[in-house]
C-alpha positions as CSV (number, residue, x, y, z in Angstrom):
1,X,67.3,92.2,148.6
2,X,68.6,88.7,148.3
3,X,69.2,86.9,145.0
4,X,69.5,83.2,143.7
5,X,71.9,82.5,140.8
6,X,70.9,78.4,139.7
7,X,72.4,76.7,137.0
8,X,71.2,73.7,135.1
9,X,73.5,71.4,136.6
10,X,71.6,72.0,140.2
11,X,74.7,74.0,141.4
12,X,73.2,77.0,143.2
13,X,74.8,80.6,144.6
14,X,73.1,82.9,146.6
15,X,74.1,85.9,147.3
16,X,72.6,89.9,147.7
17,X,70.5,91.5,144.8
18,X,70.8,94.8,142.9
19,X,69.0,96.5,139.9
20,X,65.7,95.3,138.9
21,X,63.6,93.2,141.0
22,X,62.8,90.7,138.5
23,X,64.1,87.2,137.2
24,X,65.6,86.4,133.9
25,X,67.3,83.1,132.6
26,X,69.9,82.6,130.0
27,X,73.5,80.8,129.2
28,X,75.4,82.0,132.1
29,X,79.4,82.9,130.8
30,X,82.6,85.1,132.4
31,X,84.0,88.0,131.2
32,X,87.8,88.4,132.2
33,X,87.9,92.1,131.4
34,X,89.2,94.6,134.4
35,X,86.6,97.9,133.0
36,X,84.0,98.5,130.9
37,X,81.0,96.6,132.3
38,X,79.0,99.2,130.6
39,X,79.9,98.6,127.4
40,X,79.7,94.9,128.3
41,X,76.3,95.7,128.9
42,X,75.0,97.0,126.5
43,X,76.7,95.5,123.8
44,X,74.0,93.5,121.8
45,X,76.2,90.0,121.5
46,X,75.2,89.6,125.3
47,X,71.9,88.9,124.1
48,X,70.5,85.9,125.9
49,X,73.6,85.5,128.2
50,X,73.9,86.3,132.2
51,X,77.1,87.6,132.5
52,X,79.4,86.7,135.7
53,X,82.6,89.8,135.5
54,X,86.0,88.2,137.0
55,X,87.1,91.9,138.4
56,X,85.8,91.5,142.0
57,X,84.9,95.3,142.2
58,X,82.2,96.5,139.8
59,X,80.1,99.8,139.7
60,X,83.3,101.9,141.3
61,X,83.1,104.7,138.3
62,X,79.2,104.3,137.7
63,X,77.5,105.1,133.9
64,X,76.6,107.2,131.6
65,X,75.4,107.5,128.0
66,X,78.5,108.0,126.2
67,X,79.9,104.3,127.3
68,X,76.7,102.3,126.1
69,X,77.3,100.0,122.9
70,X,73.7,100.0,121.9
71,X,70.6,102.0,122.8
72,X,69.7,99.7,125.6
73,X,71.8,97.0,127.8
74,X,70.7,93.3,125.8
75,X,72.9,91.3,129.1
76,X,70.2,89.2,130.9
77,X,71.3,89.7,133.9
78,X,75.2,90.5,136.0
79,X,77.2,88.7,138.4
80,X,79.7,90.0,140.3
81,X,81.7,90.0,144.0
82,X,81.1,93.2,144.8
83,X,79.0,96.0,143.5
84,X,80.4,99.5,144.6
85,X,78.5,101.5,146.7
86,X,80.4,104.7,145.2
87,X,80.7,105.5,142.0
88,X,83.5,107.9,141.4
89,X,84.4,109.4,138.2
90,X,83.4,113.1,136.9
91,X,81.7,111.3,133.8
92,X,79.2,109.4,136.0
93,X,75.8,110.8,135.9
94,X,74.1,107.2,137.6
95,X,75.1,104.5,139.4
96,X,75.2,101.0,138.1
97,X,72.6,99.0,140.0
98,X,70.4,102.1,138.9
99,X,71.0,101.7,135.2
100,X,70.5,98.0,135.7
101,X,66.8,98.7,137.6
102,X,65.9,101.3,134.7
103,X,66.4,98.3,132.3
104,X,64.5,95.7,134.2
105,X,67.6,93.6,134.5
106,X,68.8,92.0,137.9
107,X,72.0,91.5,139.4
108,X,73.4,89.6,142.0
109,X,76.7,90.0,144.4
110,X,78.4,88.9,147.3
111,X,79.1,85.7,145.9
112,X,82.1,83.4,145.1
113,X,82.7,84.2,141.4
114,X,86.1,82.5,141.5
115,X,84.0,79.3,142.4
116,X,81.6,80.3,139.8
117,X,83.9,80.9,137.1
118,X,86.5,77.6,138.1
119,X,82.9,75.9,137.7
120,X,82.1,77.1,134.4
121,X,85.8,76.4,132.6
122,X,85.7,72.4,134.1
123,X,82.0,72.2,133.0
124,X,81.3,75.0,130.5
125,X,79.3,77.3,130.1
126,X,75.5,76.5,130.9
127,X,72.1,77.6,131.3
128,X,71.3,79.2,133.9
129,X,68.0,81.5,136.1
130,X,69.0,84.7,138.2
131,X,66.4,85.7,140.3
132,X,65.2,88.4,143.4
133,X,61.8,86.9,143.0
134,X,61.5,83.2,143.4
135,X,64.1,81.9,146.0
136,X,62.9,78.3,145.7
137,X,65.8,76.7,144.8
138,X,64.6,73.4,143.4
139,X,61.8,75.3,141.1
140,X,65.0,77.8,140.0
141,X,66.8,75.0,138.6
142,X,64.2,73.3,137.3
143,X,63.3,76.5,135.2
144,X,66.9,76.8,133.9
145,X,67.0,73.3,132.6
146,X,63.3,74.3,130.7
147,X,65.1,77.2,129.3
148,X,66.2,77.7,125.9
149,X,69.6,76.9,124.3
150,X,71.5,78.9,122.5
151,X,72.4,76.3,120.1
152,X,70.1,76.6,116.9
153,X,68.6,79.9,118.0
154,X,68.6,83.1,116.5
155,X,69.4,86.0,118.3
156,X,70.6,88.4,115.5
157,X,66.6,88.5,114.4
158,X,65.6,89.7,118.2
159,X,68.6,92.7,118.4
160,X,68.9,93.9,114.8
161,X,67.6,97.2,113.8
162,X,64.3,97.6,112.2
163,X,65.3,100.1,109.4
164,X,67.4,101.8,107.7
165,X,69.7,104.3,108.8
166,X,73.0,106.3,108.2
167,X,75.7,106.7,111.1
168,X,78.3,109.8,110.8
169,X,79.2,110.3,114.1
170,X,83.4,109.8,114.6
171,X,85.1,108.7,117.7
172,X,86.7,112.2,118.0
173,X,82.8,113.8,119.2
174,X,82.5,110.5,121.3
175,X,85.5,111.4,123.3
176,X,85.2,115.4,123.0
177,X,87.8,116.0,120.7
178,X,88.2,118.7,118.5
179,X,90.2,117.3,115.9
180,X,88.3,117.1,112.3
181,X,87.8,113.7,110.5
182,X,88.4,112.8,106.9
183,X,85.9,113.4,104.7
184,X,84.2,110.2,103.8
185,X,85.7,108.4,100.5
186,X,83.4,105.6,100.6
187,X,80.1,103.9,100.9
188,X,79.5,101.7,103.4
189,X,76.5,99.5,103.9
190,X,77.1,97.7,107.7
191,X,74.7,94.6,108.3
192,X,73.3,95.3,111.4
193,X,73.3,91.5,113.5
194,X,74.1,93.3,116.6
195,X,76.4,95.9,116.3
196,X,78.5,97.9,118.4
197,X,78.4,102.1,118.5
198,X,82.3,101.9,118.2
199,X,82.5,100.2,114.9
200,X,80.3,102.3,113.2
201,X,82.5,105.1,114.6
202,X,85.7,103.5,113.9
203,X,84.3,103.2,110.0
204,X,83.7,106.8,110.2
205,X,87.3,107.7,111.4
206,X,88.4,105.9,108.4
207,X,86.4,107.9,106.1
208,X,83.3,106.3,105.9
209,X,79.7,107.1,105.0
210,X,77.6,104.5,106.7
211,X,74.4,102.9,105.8
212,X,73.2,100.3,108.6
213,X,70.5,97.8,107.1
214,X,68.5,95.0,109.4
215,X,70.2,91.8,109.7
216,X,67.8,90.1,106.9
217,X,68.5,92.4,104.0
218,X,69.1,90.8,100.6
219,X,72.2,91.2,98.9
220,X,70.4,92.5,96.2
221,X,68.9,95.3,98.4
222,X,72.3,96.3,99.5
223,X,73.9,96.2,95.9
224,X,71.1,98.7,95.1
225,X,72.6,101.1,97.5
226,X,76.1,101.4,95.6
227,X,78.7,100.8,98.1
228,X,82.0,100.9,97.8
229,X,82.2,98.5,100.4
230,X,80.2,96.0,102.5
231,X,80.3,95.0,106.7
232,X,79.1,92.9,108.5
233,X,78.9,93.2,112.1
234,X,79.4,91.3,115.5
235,X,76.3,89.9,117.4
236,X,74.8,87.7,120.0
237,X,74.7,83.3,119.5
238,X,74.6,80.0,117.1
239,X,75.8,81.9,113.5
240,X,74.3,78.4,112.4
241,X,70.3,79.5,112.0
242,X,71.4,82.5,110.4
243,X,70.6,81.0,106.6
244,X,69.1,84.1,105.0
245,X,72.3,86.3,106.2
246,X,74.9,83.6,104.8
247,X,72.9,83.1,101.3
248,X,73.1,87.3,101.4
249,X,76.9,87.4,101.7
250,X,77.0,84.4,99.3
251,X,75.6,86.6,96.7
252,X,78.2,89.4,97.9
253,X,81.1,88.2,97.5
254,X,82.9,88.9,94.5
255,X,81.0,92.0,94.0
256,X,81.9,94.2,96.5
257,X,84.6,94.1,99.1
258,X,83.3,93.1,102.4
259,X,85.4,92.3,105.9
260,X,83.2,90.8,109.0
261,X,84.1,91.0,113.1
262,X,82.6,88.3,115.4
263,X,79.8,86.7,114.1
264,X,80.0,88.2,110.9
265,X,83.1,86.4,110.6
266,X,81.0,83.3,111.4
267,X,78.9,84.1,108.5
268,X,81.6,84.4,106.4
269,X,82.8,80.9,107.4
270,X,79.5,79.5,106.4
271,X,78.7,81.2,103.1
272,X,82.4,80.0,102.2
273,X,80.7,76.7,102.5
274,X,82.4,75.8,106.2
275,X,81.1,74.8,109.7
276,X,80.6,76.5,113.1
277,X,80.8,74.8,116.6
278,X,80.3,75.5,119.9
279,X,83.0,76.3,122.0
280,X,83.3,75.0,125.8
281,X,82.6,78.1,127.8
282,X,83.6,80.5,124.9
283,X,86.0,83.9,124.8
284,X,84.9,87.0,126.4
285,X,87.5,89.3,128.1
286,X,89.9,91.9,126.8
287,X,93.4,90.1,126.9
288,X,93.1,87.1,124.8
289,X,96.5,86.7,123.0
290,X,96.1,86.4,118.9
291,X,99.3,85.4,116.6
292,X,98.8,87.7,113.1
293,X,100.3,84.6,110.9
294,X,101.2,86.7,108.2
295,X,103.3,89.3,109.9
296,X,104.0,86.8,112.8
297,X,103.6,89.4,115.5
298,X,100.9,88.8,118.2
299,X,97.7,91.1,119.2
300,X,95.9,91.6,122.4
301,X,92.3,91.5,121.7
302,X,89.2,92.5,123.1
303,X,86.9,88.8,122.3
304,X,83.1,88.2,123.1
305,X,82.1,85.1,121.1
306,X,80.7,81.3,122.5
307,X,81.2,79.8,118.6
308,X,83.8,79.5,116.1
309,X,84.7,78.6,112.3
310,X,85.7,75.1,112.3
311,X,89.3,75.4,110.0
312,X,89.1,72.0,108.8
313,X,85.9,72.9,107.2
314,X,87.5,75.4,105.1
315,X,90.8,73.7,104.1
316,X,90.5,74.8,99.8
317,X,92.6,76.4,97.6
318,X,90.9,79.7,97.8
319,X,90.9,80.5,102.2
320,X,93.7,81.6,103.8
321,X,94.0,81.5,107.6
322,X,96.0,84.8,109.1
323,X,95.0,84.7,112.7
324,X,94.9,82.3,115.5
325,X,94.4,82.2,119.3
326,X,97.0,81.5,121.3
327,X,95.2,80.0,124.5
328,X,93.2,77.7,122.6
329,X,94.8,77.7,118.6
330,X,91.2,78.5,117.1
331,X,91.2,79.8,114.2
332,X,91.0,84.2,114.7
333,X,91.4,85.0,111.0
334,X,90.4,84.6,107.3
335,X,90.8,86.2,104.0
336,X,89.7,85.3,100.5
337,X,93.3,85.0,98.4
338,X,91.4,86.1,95.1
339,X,88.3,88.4,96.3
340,X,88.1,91.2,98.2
341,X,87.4,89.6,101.5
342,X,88.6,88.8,105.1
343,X,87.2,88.4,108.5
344,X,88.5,88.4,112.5
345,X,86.9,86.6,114.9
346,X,87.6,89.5,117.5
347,X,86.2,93.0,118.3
348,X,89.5,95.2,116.7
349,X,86.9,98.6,117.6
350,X,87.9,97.2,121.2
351,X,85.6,99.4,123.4
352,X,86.6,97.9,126.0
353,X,89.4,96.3,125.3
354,X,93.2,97.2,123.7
355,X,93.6,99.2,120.1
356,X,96.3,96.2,119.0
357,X,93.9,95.7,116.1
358,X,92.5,98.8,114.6
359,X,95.0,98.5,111.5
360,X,91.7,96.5,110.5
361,X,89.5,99.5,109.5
362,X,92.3,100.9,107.5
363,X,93.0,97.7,105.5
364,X,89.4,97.7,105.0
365,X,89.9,101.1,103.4
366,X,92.6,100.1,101.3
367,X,90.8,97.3,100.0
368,X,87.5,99.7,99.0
369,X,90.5,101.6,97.3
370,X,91.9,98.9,95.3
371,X,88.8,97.2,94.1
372,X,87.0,100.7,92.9
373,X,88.7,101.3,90.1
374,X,87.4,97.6,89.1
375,X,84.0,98.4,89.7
């Protein structure tokens, strides 16, 4: 099956299909990560992106349903070299390209993704239409440049959750341990803009009951539901059109501890009164170096994000900055120095990705702890 990646810019690969036999456009961006294109996948902050992997060998230890990151993969399509034509690994119960063609996504390999990827950090990233259908070139690019932008859309509204629901599964039965957990010693209520299976279990390993509300919940809702605590969760593009979500932690903070990953991070940035912009070709990969400026050591992280919180916006009394990047010196980090409150910019439930930064779910903890007796 042969396959047409075309970008807005009129720059053109083709290369041999796999998965579905269908076409689907988005903002084509590179993930640097060696493993874990299934979590990749299926983790809902993809939504709306085609994703090009750097690791030239894909699909070598196929898939199964303990690695996804969501119910369904959101990615609108994959790039890679080469896709395996052996999948290895006593966990695999399906091949990649066959999970891909179960979801009606499309793929493409046998391409120059060094090229690709060179192209894509001197331009940035871009819109772009991967295709096993149409393989008119002129009418592929014209579709990308017709496509929508990520700037100014929301995405959060199209993966969120439609209802309510509690999450108590641990990390220990995800990996088929025995070992017991704690027994939960708070409440908390995790906004749903996109989130990933491995914080809700990482919350749970720290002794959480979790309640998971839909991304446009009012604070007032949540505040109903008595939690100790309050989360909000990574998720796919602009945080910008997400008014109804800042206005929500607006009315949150000071009232309940709350801590945000990705683009709840975003969020908080905004409802603290800052800005967002959009970054050149984003971070997404699992060995982005982060400098912890309040205990000075540095963290690998695990990243996926194509915005970030402007710091100038933010320069008040009241915001402190405690983590930058180290490739770029964006701003990683935030924490209220009053109110329970602080934010990362990167994924520390990793999945994939290093454990540098799970210390994160525990200072959540002791922050629920501290502020209870207040309540």
């Amino acid at each position: 099956m042969e396959a047409i990646l075309a970008l807005e810019d009129r720059t053109v690969f083709r290369g041999r299909g796999y998965g579905a036999c269908a076409e689907r456009c988005g903002e084509v961006v590179f993930n640097t990560s060696l493993s874990g294109y299934q979590e990749i996948l299926t983790d809902p902050s993809y939504a709306g992106q085609i994703v090009i992997l750097t690791n030239p060998q894909i699909g070598n230890y196929g898939t199964n349903p303990l690695d996804c990151e969501s119910v369904r993969p959101y990615a609108e399509g994959l790039v890679v070299r080469e896709m395996s034509s052996l999948a290895s690994n006593w966990r695999s119960v399906e091949e990649a390209p066959e999970f891909l063609e179960q979801f009606g996504i499309p793929g493409i390999s046998e391409i120059d993704t060094r090229a690709l990827v060179r192209h894509l950090r001197q331009r940035g990233s871009m819109r772009g239409v991967l295709s096993t259908n149409d393989l008119d070139e002129d009418r592929l690019v014209a579709k990308a440049q017709a496509s929508p932008r990520i700037v100014g859309t929301d995405l959060a509204s199209r993966v969120t959750t439609s209802f309510r629901y509690n999450w108590s599964e641990p990390s220990r039965a995800f990996s088929g341990a025995s070992a017991s957990c704690p027994p939960p010693r708070f409440h908390v209520v995790a906004y749903d803009y996109g989130i990933k299976h491995n914080i809700l279990r990482r919350l749970v390993d720290s002794g959480c009951r979790v309640t998971v509300v839909p991304a446009r919940t009012g604070a007032s809702t949540v505040l109903e539901l008595q939690p100790d605590g309050v989360f909000l969760s990574n998720g796919p593009g602009d945080p910008e059109p997400l008014h109804y979500a800042a206005q929500a932690v607006r009315e949150l903070i000071g009232r309940v501890p709350v801590f945000g990953i990705c683009l709840g991070h975003q969020i908080i940035g905004l409802a603290l009164g800052g800005r967002t912009y959009k970054l050149p070709f984003g971070h997404h990969g699992g060995n982005h170096p982060v400098l912890n400026l309040e205990t000075q050591k540095v963290e690998i992280t695990s990243q996926n994000h194509g915005f970030s919180v402007d710091p100038d916006s933010l320069k008040t009394s009241e915001v402190a900055f405690t983590h930058t990047n180290l490739n770029d010196q964006t701003l990683e980090g935030l924490r209220h120095k009053s109110l329970p409150l602080f934010s990362v910019q990167y994924h520390p439930e990793a999945s994939p990705g290093p454990h540098d930064s799970a210390y994160l779910f525990d200072d959540f903890v002791k922050m629920m702890g501290e502020w209870k007796p207040r309540k």
